[in-house]
N, CA, C and O atoms as CSV, one atom per row, in Angstrom:
chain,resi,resn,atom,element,x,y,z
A,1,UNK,N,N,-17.063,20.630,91.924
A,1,UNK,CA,C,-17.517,20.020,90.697
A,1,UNK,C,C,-16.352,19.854,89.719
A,1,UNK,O,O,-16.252,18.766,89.153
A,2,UNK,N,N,-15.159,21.144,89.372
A,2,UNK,CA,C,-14.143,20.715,88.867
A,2,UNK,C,C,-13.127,19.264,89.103
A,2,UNK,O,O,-12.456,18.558,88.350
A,3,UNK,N,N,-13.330,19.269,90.069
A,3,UNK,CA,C,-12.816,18.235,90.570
A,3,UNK,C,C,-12.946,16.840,90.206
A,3,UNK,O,O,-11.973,16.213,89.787
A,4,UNK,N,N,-14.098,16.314,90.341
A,4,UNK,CA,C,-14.850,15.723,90.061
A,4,UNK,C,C,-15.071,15.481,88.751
A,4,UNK,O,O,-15.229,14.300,88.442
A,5,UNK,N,N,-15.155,16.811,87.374
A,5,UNK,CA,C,-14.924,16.013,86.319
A,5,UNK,C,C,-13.632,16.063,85.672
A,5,UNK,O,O,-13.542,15.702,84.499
A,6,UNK,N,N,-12.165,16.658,86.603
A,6,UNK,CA,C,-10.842,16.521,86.741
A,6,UNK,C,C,-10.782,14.759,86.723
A,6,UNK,O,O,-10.474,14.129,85.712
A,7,UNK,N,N,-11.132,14.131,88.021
A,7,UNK,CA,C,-10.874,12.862,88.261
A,7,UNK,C,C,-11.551,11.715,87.118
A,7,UNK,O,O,-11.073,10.602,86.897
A,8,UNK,N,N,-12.907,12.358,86.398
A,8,UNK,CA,C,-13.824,11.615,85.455
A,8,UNK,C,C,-12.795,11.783,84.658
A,8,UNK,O,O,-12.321,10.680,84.389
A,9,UNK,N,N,-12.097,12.832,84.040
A,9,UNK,CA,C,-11.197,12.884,83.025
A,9,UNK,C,C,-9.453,12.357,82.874
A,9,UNK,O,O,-8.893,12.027,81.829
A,10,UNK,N,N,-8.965,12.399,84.009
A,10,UNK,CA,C,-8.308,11.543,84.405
A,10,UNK,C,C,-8.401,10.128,84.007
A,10,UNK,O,O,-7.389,9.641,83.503
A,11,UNK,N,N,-9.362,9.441,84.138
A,11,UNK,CA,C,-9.610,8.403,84.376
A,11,UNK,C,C,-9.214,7.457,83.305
A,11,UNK,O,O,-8.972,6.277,83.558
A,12,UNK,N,N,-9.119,8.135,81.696
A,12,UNK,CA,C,-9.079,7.913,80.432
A,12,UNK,C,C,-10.074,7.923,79.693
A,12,UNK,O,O,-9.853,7.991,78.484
A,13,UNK,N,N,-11.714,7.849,80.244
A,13,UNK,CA,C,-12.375,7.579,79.047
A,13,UNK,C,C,-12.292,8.917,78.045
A,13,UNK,O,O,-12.145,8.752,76.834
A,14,UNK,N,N,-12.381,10.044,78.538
A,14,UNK,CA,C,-12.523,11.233,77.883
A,14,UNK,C,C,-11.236,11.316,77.091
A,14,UNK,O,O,-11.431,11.636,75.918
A,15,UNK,N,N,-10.249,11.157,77.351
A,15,UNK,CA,C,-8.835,11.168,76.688
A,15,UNK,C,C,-9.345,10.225,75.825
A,15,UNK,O,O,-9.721,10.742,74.773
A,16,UNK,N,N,-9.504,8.994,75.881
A,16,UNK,CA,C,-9.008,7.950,74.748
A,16,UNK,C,C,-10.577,8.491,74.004
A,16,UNK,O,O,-10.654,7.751,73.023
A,17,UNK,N,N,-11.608,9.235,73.994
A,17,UNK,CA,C,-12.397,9.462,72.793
A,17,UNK,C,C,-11.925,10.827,72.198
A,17,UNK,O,O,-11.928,11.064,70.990
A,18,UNK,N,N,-11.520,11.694,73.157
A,18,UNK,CA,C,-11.004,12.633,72.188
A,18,UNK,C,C,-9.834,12.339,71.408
A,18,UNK,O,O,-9.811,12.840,70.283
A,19,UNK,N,N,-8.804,11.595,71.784
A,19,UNK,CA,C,-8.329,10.681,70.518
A,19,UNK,C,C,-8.418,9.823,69.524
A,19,UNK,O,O,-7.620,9.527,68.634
A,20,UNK,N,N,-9.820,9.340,69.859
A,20,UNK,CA,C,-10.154,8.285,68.640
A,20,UNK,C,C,-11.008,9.651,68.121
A,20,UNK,O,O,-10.114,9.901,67.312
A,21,UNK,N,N,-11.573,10.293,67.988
A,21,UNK,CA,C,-12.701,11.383,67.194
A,21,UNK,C,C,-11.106,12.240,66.509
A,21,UNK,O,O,-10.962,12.205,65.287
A,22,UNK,N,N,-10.136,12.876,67.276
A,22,UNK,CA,C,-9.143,13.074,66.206
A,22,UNK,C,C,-8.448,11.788,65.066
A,22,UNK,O,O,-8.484,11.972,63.850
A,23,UNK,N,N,-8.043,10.941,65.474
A,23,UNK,CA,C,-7.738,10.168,65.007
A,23,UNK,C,C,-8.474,9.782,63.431
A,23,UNK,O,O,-7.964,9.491,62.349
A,24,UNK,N,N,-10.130,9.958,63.949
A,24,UNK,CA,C,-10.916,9.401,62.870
A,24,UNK,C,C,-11.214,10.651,62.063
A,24,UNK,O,O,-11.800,10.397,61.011
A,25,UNK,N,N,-10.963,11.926,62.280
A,25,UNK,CA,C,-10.880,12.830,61.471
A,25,UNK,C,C,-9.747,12.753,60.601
A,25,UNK,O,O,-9.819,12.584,59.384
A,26,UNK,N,N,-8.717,12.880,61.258
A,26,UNK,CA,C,-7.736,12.654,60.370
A,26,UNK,C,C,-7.859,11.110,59.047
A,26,UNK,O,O,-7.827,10.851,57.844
A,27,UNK,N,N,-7.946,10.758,59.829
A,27,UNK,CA,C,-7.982,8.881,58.678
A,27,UNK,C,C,-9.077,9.270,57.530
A,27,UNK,O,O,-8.762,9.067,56.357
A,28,UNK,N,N,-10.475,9.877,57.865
A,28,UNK,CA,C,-11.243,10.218,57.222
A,28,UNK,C,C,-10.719,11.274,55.771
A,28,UNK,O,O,-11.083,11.172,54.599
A,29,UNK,N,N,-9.986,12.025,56.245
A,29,UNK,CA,C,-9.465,13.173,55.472
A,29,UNK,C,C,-8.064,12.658,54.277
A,29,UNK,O,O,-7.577,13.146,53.257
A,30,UNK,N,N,-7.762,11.127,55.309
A,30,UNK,CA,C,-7.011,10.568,54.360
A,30,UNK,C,C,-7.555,10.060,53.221
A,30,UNK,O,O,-7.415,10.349,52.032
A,31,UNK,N,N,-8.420,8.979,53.999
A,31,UNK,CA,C,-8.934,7.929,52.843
A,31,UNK,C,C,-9.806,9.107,51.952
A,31,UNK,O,O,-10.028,8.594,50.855
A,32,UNK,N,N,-10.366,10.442,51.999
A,32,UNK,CA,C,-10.958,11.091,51.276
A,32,UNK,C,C,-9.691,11.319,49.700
A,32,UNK,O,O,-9.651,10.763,48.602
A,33,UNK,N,N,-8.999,12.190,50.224
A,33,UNK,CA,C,-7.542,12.473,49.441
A,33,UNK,C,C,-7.302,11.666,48.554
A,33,UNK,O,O,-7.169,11.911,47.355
A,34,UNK,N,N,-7.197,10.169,49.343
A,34,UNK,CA,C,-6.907,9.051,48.611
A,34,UNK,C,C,-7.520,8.517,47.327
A,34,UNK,O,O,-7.118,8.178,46.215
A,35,UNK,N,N,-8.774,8.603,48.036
A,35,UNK,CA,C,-9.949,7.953,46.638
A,35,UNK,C,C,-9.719,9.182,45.349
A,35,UNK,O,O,-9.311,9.032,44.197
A,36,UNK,N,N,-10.206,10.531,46.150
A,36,UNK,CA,C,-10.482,11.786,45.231
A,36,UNK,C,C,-9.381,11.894,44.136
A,36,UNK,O,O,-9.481,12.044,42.919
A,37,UNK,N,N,-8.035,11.740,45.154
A,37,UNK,CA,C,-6.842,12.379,43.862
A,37,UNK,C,C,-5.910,11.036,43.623
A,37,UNK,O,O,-5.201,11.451,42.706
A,38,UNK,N,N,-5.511,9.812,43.853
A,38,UNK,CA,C,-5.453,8.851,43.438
A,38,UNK,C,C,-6.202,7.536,42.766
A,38,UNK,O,O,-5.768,7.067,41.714
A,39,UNK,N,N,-7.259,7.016,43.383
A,39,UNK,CA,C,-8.142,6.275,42.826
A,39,UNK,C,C,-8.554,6.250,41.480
A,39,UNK,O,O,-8.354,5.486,40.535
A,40,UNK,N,N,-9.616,8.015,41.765
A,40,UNK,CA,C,-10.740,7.963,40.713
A,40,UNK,C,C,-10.026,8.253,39.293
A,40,UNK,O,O,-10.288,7.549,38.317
A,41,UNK,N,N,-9.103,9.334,39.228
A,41,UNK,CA,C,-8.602,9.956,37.913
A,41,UNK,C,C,-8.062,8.546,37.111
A,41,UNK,O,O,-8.320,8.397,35.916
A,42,UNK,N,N,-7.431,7.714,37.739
A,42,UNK,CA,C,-7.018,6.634,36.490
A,42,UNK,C,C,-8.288,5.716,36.312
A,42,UNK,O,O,-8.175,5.014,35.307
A,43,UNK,N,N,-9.562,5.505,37.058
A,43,UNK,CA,C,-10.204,4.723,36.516
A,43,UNK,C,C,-10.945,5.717,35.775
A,43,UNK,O,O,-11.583,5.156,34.884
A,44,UNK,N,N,-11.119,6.980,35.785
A,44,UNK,CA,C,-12.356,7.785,35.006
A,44,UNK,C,C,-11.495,7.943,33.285
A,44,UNK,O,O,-11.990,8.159,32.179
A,45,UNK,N,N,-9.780,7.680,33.791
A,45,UNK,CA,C,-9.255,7.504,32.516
A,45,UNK,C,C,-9.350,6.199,31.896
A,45,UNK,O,O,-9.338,6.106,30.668
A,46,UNK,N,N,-9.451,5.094,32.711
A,46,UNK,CA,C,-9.866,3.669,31.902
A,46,UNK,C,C,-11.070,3.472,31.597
A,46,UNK,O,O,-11.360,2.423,31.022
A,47,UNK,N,N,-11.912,4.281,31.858
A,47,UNK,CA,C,-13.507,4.812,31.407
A,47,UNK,C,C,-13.678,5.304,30.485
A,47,UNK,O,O,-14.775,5.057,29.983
A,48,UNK,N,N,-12.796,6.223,29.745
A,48,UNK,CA,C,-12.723,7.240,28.654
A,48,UNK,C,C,-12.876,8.392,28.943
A,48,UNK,O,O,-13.887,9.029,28.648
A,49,UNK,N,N,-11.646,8.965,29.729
A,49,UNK,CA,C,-12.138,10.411,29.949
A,49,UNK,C,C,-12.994,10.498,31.029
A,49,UNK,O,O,-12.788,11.669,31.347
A,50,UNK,N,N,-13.912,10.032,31.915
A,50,UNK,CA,C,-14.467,10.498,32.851
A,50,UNK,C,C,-14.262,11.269,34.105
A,50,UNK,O,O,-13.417,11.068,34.978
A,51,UNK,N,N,-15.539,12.542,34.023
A,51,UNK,CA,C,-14.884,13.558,34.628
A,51,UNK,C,C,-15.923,13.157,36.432
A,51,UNK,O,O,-16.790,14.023,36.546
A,52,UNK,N,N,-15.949,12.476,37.253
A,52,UNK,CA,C,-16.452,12.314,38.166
A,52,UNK,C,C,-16.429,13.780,39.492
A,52,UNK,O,O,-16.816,13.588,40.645
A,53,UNK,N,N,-16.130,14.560,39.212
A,53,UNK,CA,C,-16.159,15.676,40.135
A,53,UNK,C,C,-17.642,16.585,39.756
A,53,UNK,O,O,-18.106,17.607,40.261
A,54,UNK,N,N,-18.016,15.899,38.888
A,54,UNK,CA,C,-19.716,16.865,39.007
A,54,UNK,C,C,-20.719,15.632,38.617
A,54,UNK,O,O,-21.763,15.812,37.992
A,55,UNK,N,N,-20.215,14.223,39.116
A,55,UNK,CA,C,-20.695,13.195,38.620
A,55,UNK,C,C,-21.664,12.817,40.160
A,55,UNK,O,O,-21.167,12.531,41.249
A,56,UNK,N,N,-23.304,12.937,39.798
A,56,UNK,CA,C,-24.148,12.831,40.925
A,56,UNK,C,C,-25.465,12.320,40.269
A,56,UNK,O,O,-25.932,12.690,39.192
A,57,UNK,N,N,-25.898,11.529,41.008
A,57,UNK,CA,C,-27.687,11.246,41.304
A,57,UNK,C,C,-28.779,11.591,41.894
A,57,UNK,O,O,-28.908,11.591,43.118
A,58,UNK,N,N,-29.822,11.973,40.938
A,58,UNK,CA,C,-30.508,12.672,41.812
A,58,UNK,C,C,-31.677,11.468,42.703
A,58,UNK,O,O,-32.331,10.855,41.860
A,59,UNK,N,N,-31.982,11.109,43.950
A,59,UNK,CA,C,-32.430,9.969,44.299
A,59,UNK,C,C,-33.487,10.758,45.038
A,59,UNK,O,O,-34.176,9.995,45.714
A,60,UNK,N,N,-33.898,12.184,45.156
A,60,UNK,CA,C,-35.157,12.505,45.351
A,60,UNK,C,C,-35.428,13.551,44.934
A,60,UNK,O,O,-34.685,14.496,45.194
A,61,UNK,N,N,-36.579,13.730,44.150
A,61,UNK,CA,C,-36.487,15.249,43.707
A,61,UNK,C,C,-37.094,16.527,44.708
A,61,UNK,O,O,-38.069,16.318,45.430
A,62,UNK,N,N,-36.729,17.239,44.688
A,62,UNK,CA,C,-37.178,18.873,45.495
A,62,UNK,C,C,-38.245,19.275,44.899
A,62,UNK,O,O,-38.863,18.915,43.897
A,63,UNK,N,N,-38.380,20.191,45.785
A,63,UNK,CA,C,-39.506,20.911,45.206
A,63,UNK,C,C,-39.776,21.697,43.611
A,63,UNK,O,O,-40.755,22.138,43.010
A,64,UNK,N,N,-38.566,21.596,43.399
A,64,UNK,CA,C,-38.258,22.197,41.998
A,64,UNK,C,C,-37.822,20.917,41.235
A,64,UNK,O,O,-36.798,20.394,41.675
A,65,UNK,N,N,-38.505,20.229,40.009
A,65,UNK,CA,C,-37.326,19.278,39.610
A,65,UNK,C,C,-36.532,19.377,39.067
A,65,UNK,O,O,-36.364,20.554,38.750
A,66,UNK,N,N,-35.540,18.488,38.566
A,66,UNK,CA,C,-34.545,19.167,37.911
A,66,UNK,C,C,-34.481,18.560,36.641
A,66,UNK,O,O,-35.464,17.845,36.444
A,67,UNK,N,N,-33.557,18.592,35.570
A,67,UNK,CA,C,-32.736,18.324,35.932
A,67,UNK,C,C,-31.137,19.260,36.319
A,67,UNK,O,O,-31.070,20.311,35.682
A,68,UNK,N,N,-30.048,19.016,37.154
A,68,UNK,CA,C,-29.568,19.852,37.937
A,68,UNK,C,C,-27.938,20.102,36.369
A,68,UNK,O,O,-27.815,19.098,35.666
A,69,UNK,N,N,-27.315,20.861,36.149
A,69,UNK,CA,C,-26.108,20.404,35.151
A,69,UNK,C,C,-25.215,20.139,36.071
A,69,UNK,O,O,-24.796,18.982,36.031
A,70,UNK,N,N,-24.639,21.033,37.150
A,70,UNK,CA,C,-23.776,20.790,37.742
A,70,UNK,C,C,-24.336,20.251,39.509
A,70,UNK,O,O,-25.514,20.385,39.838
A,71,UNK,N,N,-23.010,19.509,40.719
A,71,UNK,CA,C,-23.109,19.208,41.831
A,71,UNK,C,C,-23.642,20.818,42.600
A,71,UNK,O,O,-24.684,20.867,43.254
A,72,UNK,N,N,-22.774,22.019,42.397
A,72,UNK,CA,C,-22.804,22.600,42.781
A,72,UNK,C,C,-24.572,23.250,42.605
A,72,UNK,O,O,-25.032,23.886,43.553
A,73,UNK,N,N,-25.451,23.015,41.326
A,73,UNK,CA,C,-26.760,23.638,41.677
A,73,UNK,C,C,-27.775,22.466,41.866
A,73,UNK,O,O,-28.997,22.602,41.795
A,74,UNK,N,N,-27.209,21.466,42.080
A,74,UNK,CA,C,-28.207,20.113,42.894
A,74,UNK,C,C,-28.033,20.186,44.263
A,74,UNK,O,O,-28.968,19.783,44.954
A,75,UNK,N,N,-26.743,20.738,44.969
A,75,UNK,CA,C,-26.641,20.677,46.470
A,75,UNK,C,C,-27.373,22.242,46.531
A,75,UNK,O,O,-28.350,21.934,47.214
A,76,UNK,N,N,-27.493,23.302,46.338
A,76,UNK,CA,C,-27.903,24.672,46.524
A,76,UNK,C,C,-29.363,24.427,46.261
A,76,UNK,O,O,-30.205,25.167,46.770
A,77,UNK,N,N,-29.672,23.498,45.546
A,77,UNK,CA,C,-31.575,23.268,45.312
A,77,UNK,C,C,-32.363,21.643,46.167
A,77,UNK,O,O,-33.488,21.169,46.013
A,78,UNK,N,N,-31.271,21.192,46.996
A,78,UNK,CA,C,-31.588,19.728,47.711
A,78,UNK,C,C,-32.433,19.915,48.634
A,78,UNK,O,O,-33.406,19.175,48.774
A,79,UNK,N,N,-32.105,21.265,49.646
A,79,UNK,CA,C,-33.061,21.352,50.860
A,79,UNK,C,C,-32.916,22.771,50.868
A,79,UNK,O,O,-31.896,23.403,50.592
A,80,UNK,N,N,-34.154,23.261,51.247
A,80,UNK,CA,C,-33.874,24.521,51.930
A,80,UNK,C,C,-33.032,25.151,53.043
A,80,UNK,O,O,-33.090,24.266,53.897
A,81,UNK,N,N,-32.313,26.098,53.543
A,81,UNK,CA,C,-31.284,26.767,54.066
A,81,UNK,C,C,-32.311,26.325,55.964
A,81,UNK,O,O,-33.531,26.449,56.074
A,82,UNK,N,N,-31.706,26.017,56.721
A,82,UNK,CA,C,-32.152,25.589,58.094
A,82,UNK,C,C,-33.236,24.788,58.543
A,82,UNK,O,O,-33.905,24.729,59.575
A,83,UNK,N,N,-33.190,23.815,56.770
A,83,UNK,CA,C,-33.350,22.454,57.736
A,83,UNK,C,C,-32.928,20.892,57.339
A,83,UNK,O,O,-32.270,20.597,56.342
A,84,UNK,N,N,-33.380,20.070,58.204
A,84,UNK,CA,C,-32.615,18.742,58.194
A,84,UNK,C,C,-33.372,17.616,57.653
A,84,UNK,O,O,-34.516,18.050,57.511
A,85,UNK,N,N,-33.339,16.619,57.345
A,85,UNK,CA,C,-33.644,15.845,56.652
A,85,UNK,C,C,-34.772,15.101,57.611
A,85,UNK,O,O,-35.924,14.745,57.366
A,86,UNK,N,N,-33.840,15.003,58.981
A,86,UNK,CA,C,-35.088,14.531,59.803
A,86,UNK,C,C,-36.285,15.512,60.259
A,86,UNK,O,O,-37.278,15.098,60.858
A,87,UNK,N,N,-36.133,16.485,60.004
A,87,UNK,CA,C,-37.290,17.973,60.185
A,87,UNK,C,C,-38.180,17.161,58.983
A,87,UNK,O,O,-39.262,16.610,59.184
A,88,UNK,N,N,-37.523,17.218,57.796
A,88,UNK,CA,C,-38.533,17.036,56.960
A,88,UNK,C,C,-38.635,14.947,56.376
A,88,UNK,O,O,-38.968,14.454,55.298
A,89,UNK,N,N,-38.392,14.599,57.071
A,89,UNK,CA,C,-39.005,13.047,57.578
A,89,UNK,C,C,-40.288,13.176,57.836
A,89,UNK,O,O,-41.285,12.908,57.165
A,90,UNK,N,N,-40.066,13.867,59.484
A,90,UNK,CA,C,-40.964,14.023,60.555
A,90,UNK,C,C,-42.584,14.814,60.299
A,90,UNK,O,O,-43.647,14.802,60.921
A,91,UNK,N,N,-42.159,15.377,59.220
A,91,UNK,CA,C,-43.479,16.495,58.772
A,91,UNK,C,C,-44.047,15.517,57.429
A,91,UNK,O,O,-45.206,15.490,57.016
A,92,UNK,N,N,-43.209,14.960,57.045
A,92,UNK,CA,C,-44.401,14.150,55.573
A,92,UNK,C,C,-44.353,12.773,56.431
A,92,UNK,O,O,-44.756,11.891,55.673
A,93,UNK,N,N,-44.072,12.298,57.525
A,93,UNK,CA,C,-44.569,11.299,57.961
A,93,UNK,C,C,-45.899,11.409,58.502
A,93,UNK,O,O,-46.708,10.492,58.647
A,94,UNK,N,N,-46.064,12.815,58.828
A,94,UNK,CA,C,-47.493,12.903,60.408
A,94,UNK,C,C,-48.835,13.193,59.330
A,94,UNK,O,O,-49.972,13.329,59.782
């Protein structure tokens, strides 16, 4: 069986996706950097001062509403701790 997925791997497909999935991590981590610490600070300064690092919408409310002051207690009150969005799709759809 090693063998076998020796030769599957060989072959390139597995190589050329584990290089594009690094690849796109990395690029991802760029263009993040990019926007976060170049982009935003001079337009939040041609804004007047805008501080966009706790700058969020709330587009559904929880079980608790809010409103939230900071990112940090809107993401800690968004969903409960082990589960997913499609868990709870799937249960107010049925």
């Amino acid at each position: 069986m090693f063998q076998e997925f020796k030769k599957f791997a060989l072959r390139g497909n597995v190589i050329d996706l584990a290089v594009g999935i690094i690849i796109g991590a990395a690029f991802s981590a760029i263009v993040s950097s990019l926007v976060d610490d170049v982009i935003m600070p001079p337009v939040g300064v041609i804004l007047g001062n805008v501080d966009f690092s706790d700058l969020f919408v709330v587009l559904r409310e929880g079980t608790t509403p809010g409103p939230y002051l900071t990112l940090v207690a809107a993401k800690a009150r968004a969903r409960p701790p082990g589960t997913s969005a499609c868990s709870s799709m799937r249960s107010s759809s049925s």
